[in-house]
N, C-alpha and C positions, 0 to 999 in steps of 0.2 A: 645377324639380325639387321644390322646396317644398311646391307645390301639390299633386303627387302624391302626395308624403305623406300630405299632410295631410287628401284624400279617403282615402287608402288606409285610415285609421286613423278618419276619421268613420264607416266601412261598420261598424266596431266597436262605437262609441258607440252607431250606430242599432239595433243588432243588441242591444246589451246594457241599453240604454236602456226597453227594452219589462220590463223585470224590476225595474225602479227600485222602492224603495218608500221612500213616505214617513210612514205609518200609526207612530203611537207607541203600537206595543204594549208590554203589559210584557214587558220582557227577563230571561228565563230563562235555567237555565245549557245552553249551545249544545248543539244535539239533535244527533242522530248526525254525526259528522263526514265527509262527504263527499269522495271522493279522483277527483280530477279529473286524475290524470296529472301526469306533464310536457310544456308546450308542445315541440314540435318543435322544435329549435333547430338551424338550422346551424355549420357552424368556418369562423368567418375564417380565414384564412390570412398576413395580414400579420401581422408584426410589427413593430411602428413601434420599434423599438429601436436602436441604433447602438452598437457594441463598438470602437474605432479601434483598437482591440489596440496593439503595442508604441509604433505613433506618438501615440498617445493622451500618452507622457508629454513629446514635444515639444508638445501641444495647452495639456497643461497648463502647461508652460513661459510659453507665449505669454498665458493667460489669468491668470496670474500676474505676468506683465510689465507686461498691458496694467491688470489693478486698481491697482500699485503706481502704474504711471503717470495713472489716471484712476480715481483714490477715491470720486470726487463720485459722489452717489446719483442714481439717473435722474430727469432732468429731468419729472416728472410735468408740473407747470406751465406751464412755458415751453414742453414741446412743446404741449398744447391751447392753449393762445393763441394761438399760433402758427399751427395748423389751424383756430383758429376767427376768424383776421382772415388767412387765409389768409395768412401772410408777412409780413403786413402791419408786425407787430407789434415787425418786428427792427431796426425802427431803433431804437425804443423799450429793447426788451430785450437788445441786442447783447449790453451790460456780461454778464446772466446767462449769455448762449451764450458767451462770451469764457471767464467765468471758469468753466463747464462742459469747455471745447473746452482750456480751458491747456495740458492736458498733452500732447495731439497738436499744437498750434502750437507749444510751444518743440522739442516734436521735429521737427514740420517744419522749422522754423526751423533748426536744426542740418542735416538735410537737403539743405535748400535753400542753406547757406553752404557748405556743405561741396559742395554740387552747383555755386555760382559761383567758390570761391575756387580749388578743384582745379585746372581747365585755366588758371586765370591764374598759380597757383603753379606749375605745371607750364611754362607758358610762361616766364614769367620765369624759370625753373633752366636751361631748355633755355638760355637768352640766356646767365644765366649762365657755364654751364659752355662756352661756343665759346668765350668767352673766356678761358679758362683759369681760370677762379674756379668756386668752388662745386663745388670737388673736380673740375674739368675739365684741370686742371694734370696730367699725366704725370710726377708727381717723388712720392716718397714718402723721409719721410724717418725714417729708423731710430733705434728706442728700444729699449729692455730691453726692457717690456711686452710689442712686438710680436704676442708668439706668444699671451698671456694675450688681449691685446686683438681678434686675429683668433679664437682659438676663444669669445670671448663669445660675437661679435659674431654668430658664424656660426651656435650656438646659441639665441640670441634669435631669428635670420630662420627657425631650422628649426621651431621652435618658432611665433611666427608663421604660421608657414604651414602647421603643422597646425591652429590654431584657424580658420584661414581655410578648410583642406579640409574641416572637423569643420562648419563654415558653410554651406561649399557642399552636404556629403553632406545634411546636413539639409533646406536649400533643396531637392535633388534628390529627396528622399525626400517630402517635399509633393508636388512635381510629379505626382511619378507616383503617389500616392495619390490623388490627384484625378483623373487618368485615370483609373486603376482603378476609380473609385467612381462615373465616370459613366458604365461601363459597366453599374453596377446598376439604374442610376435605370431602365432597360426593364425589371429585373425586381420596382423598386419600385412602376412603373405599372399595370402585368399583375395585382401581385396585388391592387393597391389596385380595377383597373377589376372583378377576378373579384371581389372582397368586395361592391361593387356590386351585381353579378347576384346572386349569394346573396342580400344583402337586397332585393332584388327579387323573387326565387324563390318565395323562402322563407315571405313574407309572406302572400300567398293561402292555403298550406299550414297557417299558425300562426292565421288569422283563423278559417278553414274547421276547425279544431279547437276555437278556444273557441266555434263556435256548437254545433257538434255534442254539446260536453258539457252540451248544455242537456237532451242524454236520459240523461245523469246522475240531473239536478234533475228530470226528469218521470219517471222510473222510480222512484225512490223516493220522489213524491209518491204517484204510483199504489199503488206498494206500501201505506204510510201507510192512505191512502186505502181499501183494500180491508180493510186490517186494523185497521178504524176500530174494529171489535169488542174485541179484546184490547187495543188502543193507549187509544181513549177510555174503551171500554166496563170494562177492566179497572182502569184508575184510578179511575173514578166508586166502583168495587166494591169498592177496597182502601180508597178513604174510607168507606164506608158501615160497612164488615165491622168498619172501628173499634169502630163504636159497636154494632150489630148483633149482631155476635156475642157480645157477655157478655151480652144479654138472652136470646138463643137458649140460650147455655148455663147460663144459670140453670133456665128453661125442662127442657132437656135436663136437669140432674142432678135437678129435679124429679121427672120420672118415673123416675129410676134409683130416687128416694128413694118412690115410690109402691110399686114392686115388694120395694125392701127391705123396704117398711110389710109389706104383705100378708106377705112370707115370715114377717117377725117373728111377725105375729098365730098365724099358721099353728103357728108352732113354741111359741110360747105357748099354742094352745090346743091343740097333743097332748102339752107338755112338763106340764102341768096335768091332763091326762087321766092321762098316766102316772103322775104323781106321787100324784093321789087311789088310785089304784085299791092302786098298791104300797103307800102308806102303810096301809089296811086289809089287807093280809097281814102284812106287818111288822109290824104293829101285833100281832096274833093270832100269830105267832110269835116274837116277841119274850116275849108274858106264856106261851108254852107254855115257852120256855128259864127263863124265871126260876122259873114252877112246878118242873119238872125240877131247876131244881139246890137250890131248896128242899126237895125231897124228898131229893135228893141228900144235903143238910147235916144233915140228921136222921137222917142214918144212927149209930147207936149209938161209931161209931170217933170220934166229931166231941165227943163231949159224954156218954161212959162213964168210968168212973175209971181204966179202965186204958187209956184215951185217950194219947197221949202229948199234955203239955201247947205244943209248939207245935205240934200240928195243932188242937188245939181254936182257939187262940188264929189261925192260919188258917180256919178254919172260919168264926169270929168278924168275921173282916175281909171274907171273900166274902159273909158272908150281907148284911152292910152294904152292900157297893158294890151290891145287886143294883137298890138301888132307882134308878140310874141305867140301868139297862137300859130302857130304852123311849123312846116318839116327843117328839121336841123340836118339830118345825114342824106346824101341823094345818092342811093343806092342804084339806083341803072345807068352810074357810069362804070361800075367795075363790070371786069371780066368775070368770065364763066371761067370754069377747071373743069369742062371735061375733055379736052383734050389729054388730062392729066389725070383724069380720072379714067377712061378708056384702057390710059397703058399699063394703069394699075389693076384693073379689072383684069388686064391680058397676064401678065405678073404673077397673082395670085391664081391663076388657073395653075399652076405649078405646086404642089403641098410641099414647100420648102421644111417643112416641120415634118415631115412622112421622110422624105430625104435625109436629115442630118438623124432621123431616128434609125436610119437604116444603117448609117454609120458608125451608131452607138451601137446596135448590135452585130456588127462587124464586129468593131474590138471586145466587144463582150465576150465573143466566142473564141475567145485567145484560148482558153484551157481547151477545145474540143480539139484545135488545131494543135497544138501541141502532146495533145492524146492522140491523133494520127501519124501525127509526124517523127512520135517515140514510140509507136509499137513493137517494131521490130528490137530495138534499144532495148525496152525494156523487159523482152522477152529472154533477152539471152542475158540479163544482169540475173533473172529469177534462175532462168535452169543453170545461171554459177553457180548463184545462193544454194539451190536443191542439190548441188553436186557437192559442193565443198561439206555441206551436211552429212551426207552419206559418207565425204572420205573420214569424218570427225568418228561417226560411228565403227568403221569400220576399221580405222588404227586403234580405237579402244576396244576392240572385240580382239585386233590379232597379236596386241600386246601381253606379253607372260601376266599380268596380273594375278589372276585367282591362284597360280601356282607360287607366286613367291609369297604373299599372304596364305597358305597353306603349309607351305614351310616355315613360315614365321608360328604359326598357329602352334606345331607341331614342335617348332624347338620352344615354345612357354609351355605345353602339356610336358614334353621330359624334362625340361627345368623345373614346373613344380614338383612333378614326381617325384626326380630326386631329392628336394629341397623335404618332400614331404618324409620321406626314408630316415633323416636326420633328423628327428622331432621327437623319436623312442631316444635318441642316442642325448640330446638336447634335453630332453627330462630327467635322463640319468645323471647325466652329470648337474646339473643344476639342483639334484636331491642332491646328493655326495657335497654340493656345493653349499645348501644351506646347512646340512652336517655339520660340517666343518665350521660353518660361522656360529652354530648355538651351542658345538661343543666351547669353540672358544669364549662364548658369551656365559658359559656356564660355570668356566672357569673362575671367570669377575663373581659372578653369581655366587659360587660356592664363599669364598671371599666374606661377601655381604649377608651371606647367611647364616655366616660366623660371627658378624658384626653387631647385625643386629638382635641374634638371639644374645651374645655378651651382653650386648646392651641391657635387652629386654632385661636377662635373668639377675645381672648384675645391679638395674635399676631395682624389680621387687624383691631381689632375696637382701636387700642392703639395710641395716642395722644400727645404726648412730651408736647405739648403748655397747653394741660387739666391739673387742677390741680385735687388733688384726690377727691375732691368735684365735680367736674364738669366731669370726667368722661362719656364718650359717653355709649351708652345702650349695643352696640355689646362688648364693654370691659369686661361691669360689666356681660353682658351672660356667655363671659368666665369664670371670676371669680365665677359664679355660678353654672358654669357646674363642675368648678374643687373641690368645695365644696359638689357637689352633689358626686362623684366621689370618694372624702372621706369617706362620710356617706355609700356609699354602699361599700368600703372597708372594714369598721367595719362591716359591716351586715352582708356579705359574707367571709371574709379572714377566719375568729373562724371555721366554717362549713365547708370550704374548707380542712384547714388542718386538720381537726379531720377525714374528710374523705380519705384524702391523707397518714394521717401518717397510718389507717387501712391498705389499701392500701397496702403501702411500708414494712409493719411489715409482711402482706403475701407473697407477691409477691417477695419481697428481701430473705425470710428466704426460699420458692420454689427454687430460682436461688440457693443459696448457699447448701440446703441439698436435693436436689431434680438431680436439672440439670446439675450444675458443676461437682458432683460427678458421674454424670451417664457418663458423656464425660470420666473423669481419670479412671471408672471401679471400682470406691472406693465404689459407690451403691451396686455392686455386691458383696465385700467383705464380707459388713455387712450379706446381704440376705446368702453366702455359711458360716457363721461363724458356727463351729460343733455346734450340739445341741440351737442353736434358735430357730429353729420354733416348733420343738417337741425334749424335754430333754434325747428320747432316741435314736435320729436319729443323727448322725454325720452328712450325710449329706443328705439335706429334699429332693432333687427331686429322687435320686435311690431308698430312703426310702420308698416315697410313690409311686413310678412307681413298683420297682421291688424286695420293703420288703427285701433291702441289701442296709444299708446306707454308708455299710463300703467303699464298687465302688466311684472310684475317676471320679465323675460326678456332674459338679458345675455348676450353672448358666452363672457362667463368661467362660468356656469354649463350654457351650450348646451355647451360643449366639456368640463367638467368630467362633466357626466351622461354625454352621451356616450363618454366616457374611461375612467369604470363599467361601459359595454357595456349601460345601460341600454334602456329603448324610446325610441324616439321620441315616445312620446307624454308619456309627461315631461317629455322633453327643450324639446319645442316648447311646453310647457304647457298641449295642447288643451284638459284639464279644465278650465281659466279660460275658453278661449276657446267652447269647444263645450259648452253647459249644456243636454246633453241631458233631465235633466229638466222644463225648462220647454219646451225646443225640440219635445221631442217629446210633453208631458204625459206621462208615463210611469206618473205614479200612478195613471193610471185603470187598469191591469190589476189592482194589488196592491189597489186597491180593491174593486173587483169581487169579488177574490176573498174578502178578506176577508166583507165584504158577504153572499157566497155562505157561508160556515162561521158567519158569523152565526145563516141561517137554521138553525142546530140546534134543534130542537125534539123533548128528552126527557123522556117521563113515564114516571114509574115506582111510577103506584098499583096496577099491574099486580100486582106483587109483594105478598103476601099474607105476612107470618111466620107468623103462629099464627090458625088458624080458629078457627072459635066453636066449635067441637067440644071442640078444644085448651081453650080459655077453660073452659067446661062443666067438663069434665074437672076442670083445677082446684079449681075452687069444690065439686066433689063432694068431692074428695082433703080442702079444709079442712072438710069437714063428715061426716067420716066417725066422727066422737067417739071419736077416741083420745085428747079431754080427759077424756072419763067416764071412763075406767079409773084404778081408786085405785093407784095405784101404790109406795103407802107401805104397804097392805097386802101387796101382792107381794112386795117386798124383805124386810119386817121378816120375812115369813115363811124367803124363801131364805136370809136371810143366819143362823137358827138354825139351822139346821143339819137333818139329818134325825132322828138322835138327840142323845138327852142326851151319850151320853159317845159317843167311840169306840168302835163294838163292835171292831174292829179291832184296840186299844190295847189293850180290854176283857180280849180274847181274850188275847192275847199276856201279861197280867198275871197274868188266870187261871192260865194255862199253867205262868207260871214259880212261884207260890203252891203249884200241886199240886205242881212235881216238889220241893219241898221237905218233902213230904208220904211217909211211907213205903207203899213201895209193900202193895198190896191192892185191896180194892175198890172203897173211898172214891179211890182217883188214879183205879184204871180209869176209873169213873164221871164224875169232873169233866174226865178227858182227853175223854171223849167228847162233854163239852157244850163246851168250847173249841173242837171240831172242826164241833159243830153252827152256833156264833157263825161261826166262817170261813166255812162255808157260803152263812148267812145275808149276810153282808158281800158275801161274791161274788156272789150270785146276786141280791141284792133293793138292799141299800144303794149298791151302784156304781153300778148304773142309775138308780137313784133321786136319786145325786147330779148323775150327768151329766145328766139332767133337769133337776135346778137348777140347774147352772150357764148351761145354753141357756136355760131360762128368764131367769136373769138377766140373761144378755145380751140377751137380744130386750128382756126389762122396761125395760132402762136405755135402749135404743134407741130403745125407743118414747115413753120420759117426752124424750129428746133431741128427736126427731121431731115429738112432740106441741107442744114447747114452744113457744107465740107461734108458730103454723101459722099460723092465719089470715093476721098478718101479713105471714109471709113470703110465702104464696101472692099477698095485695093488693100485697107488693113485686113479684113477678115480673112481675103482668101490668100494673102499671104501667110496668114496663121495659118491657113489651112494646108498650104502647101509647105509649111515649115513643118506640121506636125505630120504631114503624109510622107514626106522627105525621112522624119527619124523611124518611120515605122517601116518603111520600106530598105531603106538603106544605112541607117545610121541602129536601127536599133539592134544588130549584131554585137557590139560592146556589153548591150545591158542585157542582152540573153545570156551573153557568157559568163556574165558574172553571176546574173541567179543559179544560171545552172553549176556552177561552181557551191555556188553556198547552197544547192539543192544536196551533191554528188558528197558536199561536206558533212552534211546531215546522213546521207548514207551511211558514208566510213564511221559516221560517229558512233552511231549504232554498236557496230563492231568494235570502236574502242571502247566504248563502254564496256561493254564483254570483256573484253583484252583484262582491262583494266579489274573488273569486277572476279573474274579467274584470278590476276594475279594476287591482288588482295584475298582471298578464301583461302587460295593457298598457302599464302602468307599467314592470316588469322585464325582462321577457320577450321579447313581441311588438315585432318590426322592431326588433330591439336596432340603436343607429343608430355602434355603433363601427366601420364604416368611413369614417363623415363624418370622426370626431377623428383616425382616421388618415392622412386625407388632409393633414390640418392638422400632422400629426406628420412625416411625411414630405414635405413640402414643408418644415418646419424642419430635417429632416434634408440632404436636398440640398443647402436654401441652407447651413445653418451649419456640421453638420458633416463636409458633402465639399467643400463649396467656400470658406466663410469660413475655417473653422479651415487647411484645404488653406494657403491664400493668406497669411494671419497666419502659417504656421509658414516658407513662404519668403519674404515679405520680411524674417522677424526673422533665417533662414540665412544669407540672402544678405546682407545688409544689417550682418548682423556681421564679415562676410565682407569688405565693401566698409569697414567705419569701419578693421578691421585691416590693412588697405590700407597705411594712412596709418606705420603704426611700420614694415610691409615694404620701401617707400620708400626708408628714413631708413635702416636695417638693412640693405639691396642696396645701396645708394650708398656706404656705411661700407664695406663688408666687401669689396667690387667692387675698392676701393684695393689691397687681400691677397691678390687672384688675380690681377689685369691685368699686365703687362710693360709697366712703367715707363720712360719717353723716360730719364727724366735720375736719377740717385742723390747721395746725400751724398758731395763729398769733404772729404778729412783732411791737415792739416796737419801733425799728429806721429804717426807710427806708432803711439807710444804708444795714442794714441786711437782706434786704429782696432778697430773691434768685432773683427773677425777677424784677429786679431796671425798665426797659424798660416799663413795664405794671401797670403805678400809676396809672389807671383811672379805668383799672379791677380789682385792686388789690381785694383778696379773704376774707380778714381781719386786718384791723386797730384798736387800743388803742387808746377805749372812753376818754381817759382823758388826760387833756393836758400837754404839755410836756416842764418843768420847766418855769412853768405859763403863759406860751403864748397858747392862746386859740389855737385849732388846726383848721386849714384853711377848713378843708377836712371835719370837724362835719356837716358842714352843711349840705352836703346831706348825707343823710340817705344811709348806703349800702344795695345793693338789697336783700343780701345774711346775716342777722347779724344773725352771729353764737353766738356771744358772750351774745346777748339774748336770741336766742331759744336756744342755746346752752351753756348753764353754765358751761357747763364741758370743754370747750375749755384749751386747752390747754396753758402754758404760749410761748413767742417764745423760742425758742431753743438756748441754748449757743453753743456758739463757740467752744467749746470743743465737743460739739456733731457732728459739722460739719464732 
């Protein structure tokens, strides 16, 4: 059966063996996780458990009795010595078996006196009592006590002989639990043979799954595999784009800054146009306002004596501020930019933004490039994958499997069969077997059937007023039932125990070296001890399975695993024994494959950032001399302003000057030149500042822009040529490393598999818990339907049988209280006779007369004269006996 296994579960190895790898790659954090199911499992059906329900607490009784009586810890020692000099050894060791075995010898012992002493005691009482001794005497002689002394006595035998029935229902209650529980064992057989076929079944089904999930592992290689674009190709791209991209966006905000150039210039050169041209009007209307209101101030109201003297004295003050009327900034001394505007106009005919975008999608296309450049690659990593699949299938097609599971199938159908042949024979003897316990239980029984009918009869036929001569019939039944009760205690009690202490000398030494040590694991000790069962085998089951005794593989872990519901293949430890990677070389597939992802070969000087178009560009952008523009003439100019004062302020000053002026000609007039200065302000000065102020801004933009150009443009395209540099020449290091941690994600795949195969077989596959439960149910039979069974009635019965011994002594006592007595006490003086009230029935008088007076009462004859038929009469009783 072993063997069957043990191909059924190499078909595994070889099957899983083909995905082995031994290659030390670097271990990355594990790639997608792969979900392989659950194995198929079928449901055992046994449950190896045992419940004994209510009699469980007689079980415990007895396992309780038998520790106090045998303390001693299991002989580990002395039993392997013993098995390993085969007996040999007990002359040697007896002392140790002695003082191991004490506590069932002196209860043999006890047993056994009690099994020789019984019928010779018994004999000897019979001898006894014919001769009138040993309470064989028919005379009983009367005391006070009497009545105290008969209901003791009667109560200690009823009493008695319920611990004797309490004995016996126990004894009986064993019995017939052990019937009953070997009516199970057909259905303990049945479900242990059906967990068999399940793991038999089942096993083809659970193997035929983990090959199958090897299109799992080939599915989502393929996958992998096809999307080697985005998977490798897209990592190579998010390293690059590191360092790539801030040269590109350098690049990029270059040209944003070429077109701001150009606008700037642009606005500088019509913000410069506008500004010359207004300045020569304003300039010319500005001196035509200050003429105007100089003629204005000359008007006769300004400077006549009948002037009033604060408009003179206003007068006075306009005619002063007038010289602030005119141009602050003199804008047609600066330069034009278009000589600088020209070469930026020529500059931007280039889309340096179409350019660097060209480049962006160069590197973007890293995964299409790497999808061409691994076709070939990755066509022959798939028709591996396709091949290695096909060989997986087709070592588990030409593997023996179905035949040795069919052998195996076939040796559990004639094992049950015979097992079932046994089962007529097994009822036979277990009738014959309960026989024998209820004839012996019936023996006690008869016993107590004597007991209690004495009792019974002896309690109602009992008489106070009767003297023990005159006793009624139902009495003396009693007393005869309780003598008969005696006799068959001596007949039966010798026989009883000599059967009972057999019994208990097997049944107690099963519990102790049998069943207790099977629960602690200390059975299996002994069985894994090195060299017991064969002197040259360390240890016997690798020894004899796979002729290497040295494999750490013991009983007590065989049963232990299997007890977990683990696999068999744990169980039997084929991983030690079956070393599929050397057996089968298995590294040569993961080699291969490897090997095959090796050949990657990716270039990518393909990818172009910035053309020389781009470069050009550049270099025109830093030499387009927006360092020649003075830009200190610019500003000094914008930041004076357009005029001297505010006309605006000017105006508003004006204004409030006149209206403190009384009205006439002279306010007409200067209101009208206040009105002419607003004009002027709106129509010439506002434009003319907003002009300055774009100017300014563009000026300051461009001294920004301008500033240390050169160098930044020699920065850019040295990024530029740093990051074309690593993509062309330098980026070979970081292909090889993605493609390593791509090639890694491959194999992982497959380890997973590996790994996920050996685990099922481990866990999962041919879980081998119906072995341990054949082992558990064979413990259950023997110990607890048959051992405990039998321990709980020898200790019934056999308590049953020691209480024998007071029932006896207590029927023989008490038997004197119910029997009708041959002869009674007589009395010499009336005085003394217990019943003074009853002279006429009195049971016995003294023939002779009492100190010479004839006695009155001779004359009639009593009915009853004991003292003639009875010679042996007793004399009356002294007072001290009272």
């Amino acid at each position: 059966m072993w063997k069957s296994g043990t191909l059924l579960l190499l078909s595994v190895l070889w099957a899983s063996g083909e995905l082995q790898q031994e290659t030390e790659l670097r271990r990355l954090p594990p790639p997608g996780k792969l979900n392989f199911g659950y194995v198929p499992a079928g449901v055992y059906e046994t449950l190896a458990h045992y419940e004994p329900g209510p009699i469980g607490i007689l079980f415990h009784l007895v396992h309780a009795f038998l520790h106090a009586m045998q303390p001693n810890a299991f002989p580990h020692d002395l039993i392997v010595k013993l098995a390993k000099d085969k007996f040999g050894a007990i002359q040697t060791e007896y002392q140790k078996a002695i003082y191991y075995e004490i506590g069932f010898l002196i209860c043999a012992a006890v047993g056994l006196l009690f099994a020789i002493l019984m019928p010779v005691v018994g004999l000897f009482f019979c001898m006894c009592r014919c001769c009138d001794n040993c309470g064989g005497e028919m005379h009983q002689r009367q005391r006070k006590n009497a009545d105290c002394r008969r209901g003791l006595l009667g109560t200690l035998l009823f009493s008695t002989s319920l611990v004797i029935t309490i004995g016996v229902l126990c004894a009986y209650a064993a019995n017939q639990n052990l019937s009953s529980q070997v009516k199970n064992i057909r259905r303990l057989v049945n479900s242990n043979m059906r967990d068999l076929h399940t793991f038999a079944n089942d096993t083809p089904m659970q193997i035929d799954y983990l090959i199958s999930q090897y299109a799992t592992v080939k599915n989502k290689v393929n996958y992998d595999l096809d999307n080697i674009g985005p998977l490798l190709g897209g990592r190579i791209h998010v390293r690059l784009e590191k360092e790539v991209h801030p040269a590109l966006n350098q690049v990029l905000n270059m040209a944003g800054a070429m077109r701001e150039t150009k606008e700037a210039l642009e606005n500088v050169s019509v913000s410069l146009v506008v500004l010359q041209e207004g300045a020569g009007k304003l300039h010319f209307n500005l001196s035509q306002v200050r003429d105007s209101i100089n003629r204005t101030l000359d008007d006769p109201g300004c400077h006549d004596e009948e002037s009033d003297a604060t408009t003179a004295q206003l007068c006075h003050s306009i005619r002063q501020s007038l010289s602030q009327l005119q141009m602050s900034a003199n804008f047609t001394r600066l330069p034009n930019v278009n000589p600088q505007l020209e070469k930026m106009k020529n500059v931007v005919k280039t889309d340096l933004s179409s350019v660097v975008h060209r480049g962006f999608s160069s590197l973007n296309d890293t995964p299409h490039i790497v999808i061409e450049q691994t076709r070939t690659v990755v066509n022959s990593v798939q028709n591996l994958v396709d091949s290695v699949g096909n060989n997986i299938s087709s070592f588990s097609r030409a593997f023996p499997l179905q035949t040795c599971l069919s052998n195996f199938t076939i040796f559990i159908s004639h094992a049950h069969a015979k097992i079932e042949d046994y089962y007529p024979e097994i009822d036979k003897m277990d009738f014959y077997r309960w026989i024998g316990c209820i004839a012996l239980c019936c023996m006690v029984v008869l016993v107590l059937a004597f007991n209690y009918l004495g009792l019974l009869c002896g309690t109602l036929g009992y008489d106070k007023h009767a003297s023990p001569t005159t006793r009624g019939c139902i009495s003396n039944t009693g007393g005869t039932l309780l003598m008969a009760g005696v006799g068959f205690s001596f007949i039966f009690s010798w026989m009883l125990m000599g059967v009972l202490t057999t019994i208990f000398l097997a049944g107690g030494n099963m519990e102790k070296l049998l069943c207790e040590p099977f629960h602690t694991k200390e059975l299996f000790k002994v069985v894994d001890t090195p060299y017991l069962i064969n002197p040259e085998w360390k240890n016997f089951i690798p020894g004899y399975m796979y002729n290497d005794s040295e494999l750490e593989l013991t009983s007590e872990s065989l049963y232990s695993t299997c007890k977990q519901n683990k696999g068999i293949y744990s169980a039997l430890r084929l991983d030690k024994v079956f070393n599929i990677s050397s057996f089968l070389n298995t590294t040569v597939f993961t080699k291969d494959v490897v090997h095959q992802l090796e050949n990657f070969r990716i270039d990518l000087r393909a990818i172009i950032l910035l053309e020389a178009e781009g470069k050009q560009n550049l270099l025109d952008f830093s030499e387009a001399g927006l360092s020649e523009i003075n830009y200190a003439d610019y500003l000094d100019e914008v930041n004076k302003g357009v005029t001297v004062v505010d006309v605006l302020s000017f105006a508003k000053e004006l204004e409030s000057q006149t209206d403190l002026m009384p009205r006439g000609p002279l306010q007409t007039a200067l209101k009208g030149h206040v009105a002419t200065l607003q004009r002027i302000h709106r129509q010439q000065i506002a434009p003319m500042e907003q002009a300055m102020s774009a100017l300014n801004q563009s000026m300051r933009f461009l001294e920004r822009t301008a500033s240390d150009l050169p160098n930044k443009v020699t920065d850019v395209l040295e990024a530029i040529e740093a990051a074309q540099h690593l993509i062309s020449q330098n980026a070979t290091l970081l292909i090889n490393q993605e493609t390593r941690k791509y090639s890694a994600t491959i194999i992982g795949y497959f380890n997973q598999y590996i790994e996920w195969v050996k685990t099922s077989l481990a866990l999962e596959v041919a879980p081998c818990k119906p072995f341990s439960n054949i082992l558990d149910t064979a413990q259950i039979m023997t110990c607890s339907f048959l051992v405990d069974s039998m321990n709980t009635f020898w200790m019934g019965l056999g308590c049953s049988t020691l209480f024998l011994l007071p029932s006896v002594i207590l029927a023989v006592k008490l038997a004197k209280y119910y029997r009708r007595m041959d002869t009674e006490d007589v009395y010499d003086d009336v005085e003394t006779i217990p019943m003074k009230n009853m002279e006429i029935g009195n049971n016995g008088y003294h023939s002779e007369s009492s100190q010479g007076i004839p006695n009155p009462m001779m004359t009639s004859v009593p009915t009853y004269d004991t003292m003639n038929r009875f010679p042996r009469a007793s004399a009356p009783p002294r007072h001290i006996d009272w």
